[in-house]
N, C-alpha and C positions, 0 to 999 in steps of 0.2 A: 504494500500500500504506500503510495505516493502524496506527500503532504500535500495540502490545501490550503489556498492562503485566499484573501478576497481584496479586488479591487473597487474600491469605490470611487464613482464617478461625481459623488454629493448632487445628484439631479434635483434641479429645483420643478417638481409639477408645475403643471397648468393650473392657476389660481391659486397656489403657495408661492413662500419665498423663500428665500436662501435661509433664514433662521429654520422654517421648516426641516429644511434637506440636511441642515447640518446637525441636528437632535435628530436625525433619522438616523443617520452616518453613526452617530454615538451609539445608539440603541441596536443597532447591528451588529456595530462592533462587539456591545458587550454579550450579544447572542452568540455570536460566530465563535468569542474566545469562548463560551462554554459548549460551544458545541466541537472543539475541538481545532478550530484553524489554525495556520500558523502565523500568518501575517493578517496586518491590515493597511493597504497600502489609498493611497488619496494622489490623485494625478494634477497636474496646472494645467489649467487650460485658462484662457485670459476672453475677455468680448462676451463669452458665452452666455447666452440667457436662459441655457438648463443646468448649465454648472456651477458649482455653489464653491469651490475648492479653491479660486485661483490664488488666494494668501495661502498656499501649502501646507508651508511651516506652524503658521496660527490655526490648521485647520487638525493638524497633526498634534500638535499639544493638546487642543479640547479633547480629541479621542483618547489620545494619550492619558489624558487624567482620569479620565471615566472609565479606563479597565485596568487590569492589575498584571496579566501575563501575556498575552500576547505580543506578538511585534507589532508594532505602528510606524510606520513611514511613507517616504513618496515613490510612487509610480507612473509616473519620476516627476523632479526637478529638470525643467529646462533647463541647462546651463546657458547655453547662449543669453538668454534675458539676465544673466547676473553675474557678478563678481565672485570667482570664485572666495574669495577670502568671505565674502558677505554667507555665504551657502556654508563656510565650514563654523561662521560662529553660531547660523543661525542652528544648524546639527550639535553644533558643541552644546548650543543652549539646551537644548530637548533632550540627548545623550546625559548630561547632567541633570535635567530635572528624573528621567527614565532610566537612568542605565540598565543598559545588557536590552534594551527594548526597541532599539531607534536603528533604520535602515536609510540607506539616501541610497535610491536609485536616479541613473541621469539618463537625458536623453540630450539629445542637439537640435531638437526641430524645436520651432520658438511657441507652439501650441496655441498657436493662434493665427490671425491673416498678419498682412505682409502692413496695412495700414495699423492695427494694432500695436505689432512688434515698431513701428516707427514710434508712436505713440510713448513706448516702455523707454526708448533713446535705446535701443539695440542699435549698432550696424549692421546694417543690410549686407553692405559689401566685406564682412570678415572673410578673410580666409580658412579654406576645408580645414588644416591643418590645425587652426584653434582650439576644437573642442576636444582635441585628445591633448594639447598642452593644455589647457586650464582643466582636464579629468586628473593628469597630473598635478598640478601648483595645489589643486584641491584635499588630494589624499594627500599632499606632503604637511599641509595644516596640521591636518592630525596628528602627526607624528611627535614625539617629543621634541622641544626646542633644543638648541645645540645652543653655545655660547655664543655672540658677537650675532645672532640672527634678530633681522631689526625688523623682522615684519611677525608678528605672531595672530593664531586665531583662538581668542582667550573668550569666553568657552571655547575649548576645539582641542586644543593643540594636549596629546596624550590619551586622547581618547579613542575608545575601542566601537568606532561609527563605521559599519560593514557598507563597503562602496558596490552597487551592479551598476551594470550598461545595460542601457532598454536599448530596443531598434527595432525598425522595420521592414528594414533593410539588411543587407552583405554590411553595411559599413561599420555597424555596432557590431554585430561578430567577428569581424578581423579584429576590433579593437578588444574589445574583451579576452578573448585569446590571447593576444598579445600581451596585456596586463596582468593574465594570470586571475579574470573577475568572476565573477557568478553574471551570469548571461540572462536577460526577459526580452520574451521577441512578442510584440504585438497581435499574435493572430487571433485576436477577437475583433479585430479590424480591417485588419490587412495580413491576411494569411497569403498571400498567394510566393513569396518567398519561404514559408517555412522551413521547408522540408532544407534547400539551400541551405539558409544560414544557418539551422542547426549542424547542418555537418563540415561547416568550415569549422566551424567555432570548435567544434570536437579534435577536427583533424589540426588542425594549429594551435590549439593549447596551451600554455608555457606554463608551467607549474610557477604556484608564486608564493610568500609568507603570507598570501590573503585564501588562498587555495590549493590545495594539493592535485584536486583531477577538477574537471569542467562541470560545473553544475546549468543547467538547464530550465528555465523558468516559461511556461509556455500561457499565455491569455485565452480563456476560453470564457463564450458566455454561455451561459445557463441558465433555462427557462424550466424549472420544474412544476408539478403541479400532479393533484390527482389523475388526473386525464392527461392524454396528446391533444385534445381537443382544446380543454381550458388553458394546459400550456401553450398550446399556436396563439389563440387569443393574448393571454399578457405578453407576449413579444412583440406583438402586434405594437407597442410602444415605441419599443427601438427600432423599431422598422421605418416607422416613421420617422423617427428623427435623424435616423442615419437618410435617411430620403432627402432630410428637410436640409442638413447640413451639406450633403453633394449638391442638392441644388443652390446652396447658397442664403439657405433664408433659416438660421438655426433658430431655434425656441425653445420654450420651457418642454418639458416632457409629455407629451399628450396623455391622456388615457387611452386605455385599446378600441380599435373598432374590429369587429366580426367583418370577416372576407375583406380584409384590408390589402392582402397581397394580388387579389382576386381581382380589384380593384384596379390595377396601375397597367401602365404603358408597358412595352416592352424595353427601354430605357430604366425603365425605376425597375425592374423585377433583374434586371443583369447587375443592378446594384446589391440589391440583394442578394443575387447568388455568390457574389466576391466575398459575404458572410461566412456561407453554409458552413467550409472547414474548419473554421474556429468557433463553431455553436453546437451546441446538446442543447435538443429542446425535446419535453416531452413528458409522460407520466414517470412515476420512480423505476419503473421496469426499463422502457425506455432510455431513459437517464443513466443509467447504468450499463446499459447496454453501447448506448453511444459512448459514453467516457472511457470505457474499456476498449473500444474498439479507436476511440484518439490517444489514448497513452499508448495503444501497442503501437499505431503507426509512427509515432516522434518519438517514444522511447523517453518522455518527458521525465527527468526527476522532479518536479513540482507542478502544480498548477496552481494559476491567480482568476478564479471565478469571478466575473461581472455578471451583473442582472440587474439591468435597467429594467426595471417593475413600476407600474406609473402605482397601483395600490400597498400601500408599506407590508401592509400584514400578510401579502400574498408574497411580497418579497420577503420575508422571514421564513417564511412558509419552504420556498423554492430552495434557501442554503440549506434548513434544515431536512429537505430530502433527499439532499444531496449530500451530507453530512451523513444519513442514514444508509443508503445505499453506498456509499464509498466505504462506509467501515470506520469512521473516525470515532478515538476515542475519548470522550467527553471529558473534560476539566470539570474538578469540584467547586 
């Protein structure tokens, strides 16, 4: 049995707000650690009007305080939108208020549009080669200070803050390998590299003092529910919004509609199908049936379930069947 961790998107519904989504986020969090999870990870995304998350770090502490074992961190931090030094105090702070609990996963894409990331005073125009020197400057924060070093990240510097590279791409697994890091590859999004950059990342490796062999973190969503029927129905959520976001016009989270995929163009259903590989959707049988049949195909050592669920208590509902059917074992 292969751990299970949960990623959260902090989705703000259609007629709540972000206070909502982020006392939902808590209230899951503290489900999921008793129901066994390993992580609980919160992503940036910036503009968005479904995402509740984009202060990371602040959204990370609130959870953080509200449960007692589980991991809490990001999945991921942009780096490009920040100063690496800024990311190692802001981890040094939570690492210190949390020890042994606190994760910073990175990524390089600015998690947002291209007018936003102006917005933030990003450069547009960096160079590729950046995000792998500032994933370096960044872990070297943590490290103990040496004498005569005139830049410190105070919280940060000594502490045991475990670094991954997300991707969605080839570009994140050369890098990962390379550094010796724990790898998360996107395909609850964008699967369609998977299978690729899980086995770069394998076949180039580099053992590191952060890792011995390559671990593997893979994004899958999950839509559980009594039925295949009532689960196609609450998907129906993220369907649309992933619809609504290719198109260009993102929003708060809808509620489901019945025969919703039934509905669409042949454009919007090929958007969809760029899903399927990174989704289990379906009754507990079902559910299990599909998630065995995607860890035998990637050989995953982890998974980070999402479930954009526009109803909370059916999203509680859907970890805890998957929780049940996976086999995990409950915390007291």
């Amino acid at each position: 049995m292969i751990p299970l961790s949960v990623l959260d998107l902090a989705p703000i519904n259609a007629g709540e707000t972000a206070a909502h989504a982020l006392a939902n986020a808590r209230d899951l969090a503290l489900l999921t650690e008793r129901l066994g999870y390993t992580r609980y990870w919160l992503a940036e995304h910036h503009n968005m009007p479904g995402i509740a998350s984009a202060a990371t770090a602040v959204a990370i502490g609130y959870v953080a305080e509200g449960t007692r074992t589980i991991r809490v961190g990001a999945g991921g931090i942009m780096l490009p939108n920040h100063a690496p030094l800024v990311v190692a105090e802001q981890f040094g702070t939570l690492a210190s208020l949390y020890p042994g609990r606190i994760d910073l996963a990175l990524g390089r894409a600015p998690g947002t549009d291209q007018l936003t990331a102006r917005a933030m005073r990003r450069n547009l125009q960096s160079d590729p080669d950046d995000f792998p020197r500032d994933v370096v400057e960044l872990m070297a924060y943590f490290k103990p200070s040496v004498p005569g070093q005139r830049v410190r990240a105070v919280p940060g510097e000594g502490l045991d803050v475990p670094v991954w590279i997300l991707g969605s791409s080839l570009f994140g697994a050369q890098l990962a390998a390379m550094l010796g890091l724990p790898y998360g590859f996107a395909s609850h999004f964008a699967p369609g590299m998977m299978m690729d950059a899980i086995a770069i990342y394998r076949e180039r490796f580099q053992p590191s003092a952060h890792l011995a062999a390559p671990h593997v973190m893979l994004g899958v969503n999950v839509f559980a529910a009594e039925t295949d029927e009532e689960a196609r129905l609450l998907m129906s959520s993220r369907q649309q919004a992933f619809v609504a976001l290719r198109l260009g016009e993102p929003g708060p989270l809808p509620p489901p509609v019945a025969g919703y995929e039934d509905s669409l163009g042949r454009s919007e259903r090929a958007m969809l199908a760029q899903l399927a590989p990174g989704t289990v959707v379906g009754s507990p049988e079902s559910v299990r049936a599909g998630l065995e049949a995607f860890i035998a195909r990637t050989g995953a050592d982890e998974l980070m379930v999402t479930a954009q669920i526009f109803d909370h208590g059916a999203r509680r509902r859907s970890y805890e069947i998957l929780a049940g059917v996976h086999g995990l074992p409950p915390r007291d």
